[in-house]
N, C-alpha and C positions, 0 to 999 in steps of 0.2 A: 739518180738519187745519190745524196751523201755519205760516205763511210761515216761510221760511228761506231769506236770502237768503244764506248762503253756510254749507258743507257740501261734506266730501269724501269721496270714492269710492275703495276697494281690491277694482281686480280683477286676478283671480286665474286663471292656466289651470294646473290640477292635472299635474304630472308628475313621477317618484321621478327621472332622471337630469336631465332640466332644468324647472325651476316658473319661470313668467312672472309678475311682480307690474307694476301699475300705478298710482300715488296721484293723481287728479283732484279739484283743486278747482273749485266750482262756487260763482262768485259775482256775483250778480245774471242769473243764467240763463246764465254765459259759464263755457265748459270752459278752464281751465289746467292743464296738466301739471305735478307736482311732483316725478315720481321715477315712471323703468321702469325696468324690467333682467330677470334671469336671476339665478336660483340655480342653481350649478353642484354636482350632487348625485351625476356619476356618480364621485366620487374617495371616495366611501363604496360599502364592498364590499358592507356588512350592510343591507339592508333597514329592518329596524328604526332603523339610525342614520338615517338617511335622512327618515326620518318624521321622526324627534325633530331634524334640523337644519330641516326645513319647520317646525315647530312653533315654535322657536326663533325664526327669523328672520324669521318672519311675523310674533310677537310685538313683535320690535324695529321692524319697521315701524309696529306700531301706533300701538306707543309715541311713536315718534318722529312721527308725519302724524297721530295722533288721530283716524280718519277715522270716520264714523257706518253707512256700511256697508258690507256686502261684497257684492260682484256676483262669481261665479264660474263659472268654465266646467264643464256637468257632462260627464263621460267619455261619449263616441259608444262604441257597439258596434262589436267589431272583430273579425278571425277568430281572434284569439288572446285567451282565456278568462283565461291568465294577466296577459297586459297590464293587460287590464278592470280583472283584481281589484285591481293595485297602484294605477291611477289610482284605485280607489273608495278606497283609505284613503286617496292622498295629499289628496286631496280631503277626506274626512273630517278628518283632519289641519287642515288650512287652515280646515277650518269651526268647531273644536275651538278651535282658537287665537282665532276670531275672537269665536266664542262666549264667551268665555272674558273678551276683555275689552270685551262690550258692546256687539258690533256687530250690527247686524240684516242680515239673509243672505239672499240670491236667488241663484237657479241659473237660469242660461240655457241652454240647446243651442246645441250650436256655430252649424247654419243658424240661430236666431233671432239670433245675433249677426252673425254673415255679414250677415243679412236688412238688421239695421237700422242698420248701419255702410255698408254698398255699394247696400242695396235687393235684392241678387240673393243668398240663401240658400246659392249654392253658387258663390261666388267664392272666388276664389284667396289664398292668405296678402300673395300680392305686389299682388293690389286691394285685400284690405283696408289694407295698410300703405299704399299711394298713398293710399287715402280717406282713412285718419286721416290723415296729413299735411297733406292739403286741408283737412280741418275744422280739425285744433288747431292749425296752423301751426308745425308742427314738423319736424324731418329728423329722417329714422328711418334708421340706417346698419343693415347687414348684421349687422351683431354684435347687435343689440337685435330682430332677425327675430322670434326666440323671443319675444319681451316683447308684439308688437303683437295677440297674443290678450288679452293681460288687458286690454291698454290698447281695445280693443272689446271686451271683455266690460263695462268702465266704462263706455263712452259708450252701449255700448245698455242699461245702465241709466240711465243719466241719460236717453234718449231715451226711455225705458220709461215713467221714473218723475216727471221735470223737471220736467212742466208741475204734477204734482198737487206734488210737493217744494218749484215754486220759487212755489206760491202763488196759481196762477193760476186764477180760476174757473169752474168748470164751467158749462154752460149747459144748460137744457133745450130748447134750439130756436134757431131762427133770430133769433126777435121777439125772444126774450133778450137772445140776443149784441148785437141793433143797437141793442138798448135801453141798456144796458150800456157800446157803443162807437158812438157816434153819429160817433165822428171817420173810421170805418173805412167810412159808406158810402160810396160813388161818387155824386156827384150832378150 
């Protein structure tokens, strides 16, 4: 695979009355934030509109942060059947879009995102938002609560995917690594 030292992230948490987007740049292995927020979708009655303003404004995102892929959040089972079914299009929607202009696509579960933004699978939205803060050094205010899924859906791809992304090589063993990094032993 290619080095690439710099490359940006759109994640995405699917939802038809609020969708979470997040743009991280990733350069020389360091996460910067370039844009979260919220699309506010419950002021569309129609369902249908709804999709197509996800489709829309995702697109403009693209446009505008160029990003190379998408990390999205996929819908958790819930006891309502109908809910399910609107996150699976919004979701499709968003992958629709991304696909559309070029981006390559991963789907997380929500606990592997929890997992690897906090380490604990079934943390709270308010640790994961204290985590991210810690990591990207950012202030996440109440009104952007909604946003801090995409923006760990981003960073546990980046954490997913970073080290094979930013280049770094794999080892088969120990004697590799020290071979490789003579500065890293202890002597």
């Amino acid at each position: 695979m290619m080095k690439q030292s710099s490359y940006k992230i759109l994640g995405v948490d699917p939802g038809t009355n609020i969708l979470g987007y997040a743009v991280l740049e990733i350069s020389d292995r360091k996460m910067k934030v370039l844009n979260f927020g919220v699309f506010h979708l419950e002021k569309y009655e129609d369902h249908h509109e709804k999709l197509k303003e996800i489709y829309l404004q995702l697109q403009e995102i693209i446009e505008t942060y160029l990003p190379k892929y998408l990390a999205i959040e996929a819908p958790f089972y819930g006891k309502n059947v109908q809910s399910m079914l609107k996150l699976g299009r919004a979701q499709g929607v968003a992958m629709a879009a991304a696909m559309t202009m070029g981006l390559e696509i991963t789907e997380y579960a929500p606990k592997k995102v929890k997992q690897s933004v906090t380490g604990n699978g079934n943390a709270s939205k308010e640790q994961v938002a204290a985590m991210l803060e810690s990591i990207l050094k950012i202030k996440i205010t109440t009104k952007h609560l909604d946003a801090t899924d995409a923006l760990g859906v981003a960073v546990c791809h980046y954490n997913q995917t970073g080290s094979l992304l930013g280049g770094m090589k794999k080892h088969s063993g120990w004697a590799s690594f020290i071979k490789d990094n003579p500065d890293k032993v202890a002597k």
